[in-house]
N, C-alpha and C positions, 0 to 999 in steps of 0.2 A: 434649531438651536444647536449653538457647538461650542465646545468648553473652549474658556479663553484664559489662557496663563503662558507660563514660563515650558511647559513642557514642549515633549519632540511635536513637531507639526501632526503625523497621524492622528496623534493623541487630542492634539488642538482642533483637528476636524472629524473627530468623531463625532456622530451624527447622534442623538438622542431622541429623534422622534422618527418616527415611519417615512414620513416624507422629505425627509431630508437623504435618506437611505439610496447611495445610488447602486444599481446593478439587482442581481436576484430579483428582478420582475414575478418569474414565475412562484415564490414562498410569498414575496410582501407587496406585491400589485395587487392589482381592488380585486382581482379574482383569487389571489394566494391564498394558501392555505393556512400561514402563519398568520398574517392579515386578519382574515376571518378568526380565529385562534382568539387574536388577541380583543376585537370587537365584540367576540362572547364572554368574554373572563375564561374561558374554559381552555386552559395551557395543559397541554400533554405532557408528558416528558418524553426527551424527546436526544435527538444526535444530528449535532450539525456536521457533516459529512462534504469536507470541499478543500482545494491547493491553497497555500496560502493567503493571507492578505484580501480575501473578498467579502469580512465582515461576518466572521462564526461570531467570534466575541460580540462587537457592534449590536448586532442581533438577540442576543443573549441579553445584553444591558438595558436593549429599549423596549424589549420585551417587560423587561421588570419594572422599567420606569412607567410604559403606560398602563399597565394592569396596576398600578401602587403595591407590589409584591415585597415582602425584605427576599433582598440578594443578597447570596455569598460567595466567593469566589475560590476555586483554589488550582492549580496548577499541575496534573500529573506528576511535572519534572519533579515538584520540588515538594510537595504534601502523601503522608501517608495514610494505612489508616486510621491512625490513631488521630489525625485530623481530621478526617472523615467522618469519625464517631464523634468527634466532638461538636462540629458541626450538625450533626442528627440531634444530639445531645438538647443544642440550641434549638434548632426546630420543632422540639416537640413543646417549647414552651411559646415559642411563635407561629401562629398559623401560618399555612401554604409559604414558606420558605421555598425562594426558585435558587440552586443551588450550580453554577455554574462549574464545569470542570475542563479546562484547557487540557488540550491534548490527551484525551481520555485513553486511547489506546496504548499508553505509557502506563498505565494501571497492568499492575500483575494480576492473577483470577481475584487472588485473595482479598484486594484492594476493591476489586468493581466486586466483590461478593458481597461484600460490608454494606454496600448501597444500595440490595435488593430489597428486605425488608422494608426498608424507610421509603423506597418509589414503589413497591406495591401499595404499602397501607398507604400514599398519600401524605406521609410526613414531610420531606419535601417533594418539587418537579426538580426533577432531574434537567439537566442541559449538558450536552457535552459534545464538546467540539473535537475534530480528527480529520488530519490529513491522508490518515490510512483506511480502504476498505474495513468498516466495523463488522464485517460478515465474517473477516479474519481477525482481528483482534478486539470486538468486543466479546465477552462470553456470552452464548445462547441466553441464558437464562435473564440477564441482562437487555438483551437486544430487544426481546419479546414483549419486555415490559415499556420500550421505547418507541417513539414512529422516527422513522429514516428520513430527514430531509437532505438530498444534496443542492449545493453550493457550487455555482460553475464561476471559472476565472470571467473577470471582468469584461468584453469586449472593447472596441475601439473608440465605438460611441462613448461609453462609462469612462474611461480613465479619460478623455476631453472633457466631458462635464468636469472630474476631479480636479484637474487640472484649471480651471475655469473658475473653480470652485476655490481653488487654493490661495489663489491672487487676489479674491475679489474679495473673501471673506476671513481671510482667518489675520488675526490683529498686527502680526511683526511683518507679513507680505504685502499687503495690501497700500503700507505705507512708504513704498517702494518701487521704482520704475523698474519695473522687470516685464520683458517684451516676448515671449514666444516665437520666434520666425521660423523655427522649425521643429516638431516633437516627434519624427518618426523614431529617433534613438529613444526617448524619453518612453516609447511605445513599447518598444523593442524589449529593452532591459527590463523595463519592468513584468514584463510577460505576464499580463492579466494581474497583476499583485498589487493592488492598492497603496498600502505600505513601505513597499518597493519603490512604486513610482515617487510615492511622499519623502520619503526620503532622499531621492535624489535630486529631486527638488530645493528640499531644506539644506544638502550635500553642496548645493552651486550656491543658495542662497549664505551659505557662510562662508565660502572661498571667495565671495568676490565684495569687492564692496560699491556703492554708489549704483548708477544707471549699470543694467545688465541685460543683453541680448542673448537670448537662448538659442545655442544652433544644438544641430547632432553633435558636428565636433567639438562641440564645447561639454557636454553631456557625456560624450563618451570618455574624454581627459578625465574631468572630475571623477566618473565611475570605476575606472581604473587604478585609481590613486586609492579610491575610500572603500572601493566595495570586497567584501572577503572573498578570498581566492577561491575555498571552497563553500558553493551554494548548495546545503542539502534538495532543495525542487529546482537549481538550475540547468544548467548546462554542462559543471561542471561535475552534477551529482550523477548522471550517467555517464562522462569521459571517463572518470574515477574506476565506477563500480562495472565498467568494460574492462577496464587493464587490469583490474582486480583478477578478472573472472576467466580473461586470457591466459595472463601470467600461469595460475594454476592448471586450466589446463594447456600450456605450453610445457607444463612442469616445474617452473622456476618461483622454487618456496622465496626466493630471495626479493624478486619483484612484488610477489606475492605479497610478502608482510609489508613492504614499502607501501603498496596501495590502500593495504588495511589498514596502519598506518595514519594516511592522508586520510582515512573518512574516519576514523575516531578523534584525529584533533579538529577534524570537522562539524564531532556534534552527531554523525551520524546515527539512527535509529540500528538499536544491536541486532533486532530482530530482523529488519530490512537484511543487514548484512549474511547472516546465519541462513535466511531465507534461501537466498540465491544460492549459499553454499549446500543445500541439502539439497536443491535443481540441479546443479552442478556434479554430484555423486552420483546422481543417475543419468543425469546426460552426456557425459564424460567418460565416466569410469568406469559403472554399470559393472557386469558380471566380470571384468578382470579382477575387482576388489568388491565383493559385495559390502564388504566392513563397511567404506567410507560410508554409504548410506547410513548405516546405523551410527556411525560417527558421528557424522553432519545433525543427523535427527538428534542425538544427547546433546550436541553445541546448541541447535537451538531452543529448547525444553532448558536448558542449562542457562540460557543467557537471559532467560526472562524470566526467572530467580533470579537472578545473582544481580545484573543491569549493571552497568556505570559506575567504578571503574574498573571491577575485578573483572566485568566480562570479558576485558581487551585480552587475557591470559587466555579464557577456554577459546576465543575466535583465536588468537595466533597460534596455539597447538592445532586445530582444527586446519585450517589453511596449510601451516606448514607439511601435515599428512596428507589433505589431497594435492598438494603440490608435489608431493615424494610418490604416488600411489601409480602404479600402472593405470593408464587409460583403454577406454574403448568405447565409442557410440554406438556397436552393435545395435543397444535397446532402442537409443532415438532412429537409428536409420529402419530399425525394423516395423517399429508403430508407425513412424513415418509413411512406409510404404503401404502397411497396411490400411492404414487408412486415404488413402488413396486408392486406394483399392474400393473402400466399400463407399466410396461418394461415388466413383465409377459406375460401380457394378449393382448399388442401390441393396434392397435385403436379399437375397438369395438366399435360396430355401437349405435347411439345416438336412444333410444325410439322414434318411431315415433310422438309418443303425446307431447311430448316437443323440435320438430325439429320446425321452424323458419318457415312460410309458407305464404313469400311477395306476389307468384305468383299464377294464376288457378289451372297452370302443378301442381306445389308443394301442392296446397289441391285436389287437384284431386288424387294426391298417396297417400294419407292421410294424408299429413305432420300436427302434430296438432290435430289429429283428438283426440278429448276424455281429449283434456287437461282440469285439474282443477284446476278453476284461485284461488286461497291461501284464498285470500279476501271474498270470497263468502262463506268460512265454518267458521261454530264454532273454537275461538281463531286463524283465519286463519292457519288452518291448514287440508293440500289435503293428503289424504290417501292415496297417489299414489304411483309407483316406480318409481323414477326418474335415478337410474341407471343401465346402459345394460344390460339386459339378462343373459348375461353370467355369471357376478357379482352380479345379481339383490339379497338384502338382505343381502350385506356385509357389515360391520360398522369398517368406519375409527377413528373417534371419539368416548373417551371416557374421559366425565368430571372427571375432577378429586378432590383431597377430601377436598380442601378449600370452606369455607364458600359461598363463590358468585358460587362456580363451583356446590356445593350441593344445591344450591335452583337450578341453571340451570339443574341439573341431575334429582331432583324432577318433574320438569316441562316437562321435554324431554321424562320421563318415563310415566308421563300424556297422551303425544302424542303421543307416540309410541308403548303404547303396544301392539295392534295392529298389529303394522307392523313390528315389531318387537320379539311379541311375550316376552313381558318383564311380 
C-alpha cells in the first residue's frame, strides 16, 4: 500500500507494509531481525544507523502501523527537550507509545538524557534514526538501553525495482508515457539514496511535458540545474571538507574560512566539522603548538552546546588559529612508523629492566633488574635502551623545523648523542 496525494513522489511511494519495503533484506527479510520483532509484538528500542534515503523513517512508520502502536514523531533539528518531555508526558497516559526521533545524533547529552527514564521503564520504544556512528554521538547510557540496527545504501538491483516501481504505481506517473532507455546516470547520482533517485525522477517529470524518454544525458541536465551544489553525503561533501582541511594546514586562514564557509550554508553537521579539526591539531601541528589541540578539543565540546547558528563564530576562530599556527607531522610520521614497525616485527619481548616486578618470582627472574629511575641523573635523563633488542636503536621521532620543534631537537640532541650517536 502507498500514500496517494499531492505530495513529493518519495512521500507518495512510501511503503506502509513490510513487503512493499524494497532494500534492507537482512533487518526486514523472513529471516530479519526487525521482521521477527514485529511478528512477536515485542519492539525494542532501538537506532537505525545507515546514509541517507534507505528507509530509517519508512521503517519506523511501518513498524507502528503493523504492531497498531500510537506514533510520535519528532526531529532532532528542530524539537527540544521540552518536546521530549512533553511527549513522555503523553505517553504515560497512552500505552507503548513508539516515539520516533530523526537524526538523533543532533540531540545534545542533555536532550538524549531526558529520554532514558521513559525507554528504561518502557514508557515509550524508542526509535531513532542517524546518519552518524551512534558509538560517537549517542551517549553510553543511551545506547545500552538501544539495539544497533545498520541500514546499507541501496544496491543496483533495489533502486530498478524503485524505479519500476515509480512508473507503475504511483498516481501522477503512471498516467504518463515516460520510457527509461537508459538509468545508468539515474544510478549514479543517486548513489544508493532512494530519495535521491525519487527525486530526480520527479525533477524530469516536471521539466518536461507529454511523451518523455529518459537518457543519462537527459538525467544529468536536469540534475545539474535542480540539484544543490553542496551535498552533505555527496561528492561534494568531501571536495569541500578536503580544501577545508588543506587550506589550513597550507596555512591560509583565508581559504580556510571560505571553505568553512561553503559547508555551514551547506547545512553541514558542526560536529562533523570540529571533528576533523581536533585530527587536524594533531596531525599537523602536534608539538609545534600543543594549544591547538586543546583548542580544537574546547571548539568541539563548544559546538555541541552552542549548535546552529552561533557555532559558525567558535569554528571560524578555531580554523582561523590553526590556519595561523606553526605546523609539524612529527607525531603522525612517528606512530606512523612505529607502527610499522610492530606489524613487522610482531610482539617482541619488553627489556627486562623496565618489565613491572610486583612479585618475589618476578624479581627473582630479574624483572627490573638495572632500571635507571630518570630522576636520579643529570637533566633527568637514563642513558639506557628502553626498546627490544631486536629494534634496540631505532628512532621513530624526528623534530621538526619550527621554531618550538628546533629548540626541542637542540635539546634531544643534548641527550642523545650518546645513544644515539648524533
Amino acid at each position: 500500500m502507498f500514500n496517494s496525494s499531492t505530495s513529493p513522489l518519495a512521500e507518495r511511494l512510501r511503503p506502509t507494509k513490510l513487503e512493499d519495503l524494497i532494500g534492507q533484506e537482512h533487518l526486514v527479510g523472513e529471516n530479519g531481525i526487525i521482521r521477527k520483532a514485529i511478528q512477536t509484538g515485542n519492539i525494542p528500542s532501538m537506532i537505525l544507523w545507515g546514509p541517507p534515503g534507505v528507509g530509517k523513517t519508512t521503517i519506523a512508520n511501518i513498524i507502528a502501523n503493523e504492531v497498531k502502536r500510537p506514533f510520535q514523531m519528532l526531529s532532532a533539528v528542530s524539537a527540544g527537550v521540552k518536546d521530549v518531555r512533553e511527549v513522555i508526558e503523553q505517553a504515560k497516559r497512552t500505552s507503548r507509545v513508539i516515539l520516533f526521533i530523526d537524526e538523533i545524533h543532533r540531540f545534545n547529552k542533555s536532550q538524549q538524557d531526558a529520554l532514558l527514564g521513559a525507554v528504561e521503564k518502557g514508557t515509550i520504544t524508542l526509535i531513532g534514526a542517524t546518519t552518524e556512528n551512534p558509538s560517537f554521538e549517542v551517549n553510553s547510557a543511551l545506547l545500552s538501553r538501544c539495539q544497533v540496527y545498520t541500514l546499507k545504501s541501496l544496491n543496483e538491483e533495489d533502486l530498478l525495482k524503485l524505479i519500476d516501481q515509480a512508473f507503475k504505481r504511483d498516481v501522477e506517473l503512471k498516467n504518463r508515457k515516460i520510457i527509461v532507455q537508459e538509468h545508468q546516470a539515474l544510478l549514479n547520482i543517486s548513489g544508493g539514496d532512494a530519495r535521491k533517485l525519487l527525486n530526480i525522477i520527479e525533477l524530469i517529470s516536471e521539466s518536461t511535458s507529454g511523451d518523455v524518454t529518459i537518457t543519462d544525458a537527459l538525467v544529468v541536465e536536469v540534475a545539474q540545474k535542480r540539484i544543490a551544489i553542496y551535498d552533505k553525503k555527496g561528492e561534494q561533501h568531501y571536495d569541500i571538507i578536503s580544501a577545508f582541511i588543506k587550506s589550513i594546514r597550507g596555512s591560509d586562514p583565508n581559504a580556510a574560512i571560505y571553505y568553512l564557509a561553503r559547508m555551514m550554508e551547506g547545512g553541514e553537521d558542526v560536529k562533523f566539522i570540529a571533528r576533523r579539526m581536533v585530527i587536524l591539531a594533531s596531525e599537523d601541528i602536534g608539538n609545534a603548538n600543543p594549544t591547538a589541540l586543546v583548542m580544537a578539543t574546547t571548539t568541539f565540546q563548544a559546538v555541541d552546546m552552542i549548535g546552529y547558528p552561533e557555532a559558525q563564530l567558535i569554528l571560524s576562530q578555531c580554523a582561523i588559529y590553526l590556519a595561523s599556527s606553526p605546523k609539524s607531522n612529527s607525531a603522525t610520521v612517528a606512530i606512523g612508523k612505529a607502527m610499522n614497525v610492530v606489524r613487522e616485527t610482531g610482539d617482541l619481548a619488553v627489556p627486562l629492566a623496565i618489565r613491572n616486578a610486583p612479585t618475589k618470582l618476578m624479581k627473582d627472574l630479574n624483572y627490573g633488574k638495572d632500571y635507571q629511575y630518570a630522576h636520579n641523573f643529570e637533566n633527568n635523563f637514563a642513558n639506557m635502551e628502553f626498546l627490544p633488542d631486536q629494534i634496540a636503536g631505532l628512532k621513530f621521532y624526528e623534530p621538526g623545523n619550527n621554531q618550538r620543534e628546533i629548540e626541542l631537537r637542540n635539546f634531544l640532541k643534548k641527550l642523545w648523542r650518546e645513544k644515539y650517536e648524533y
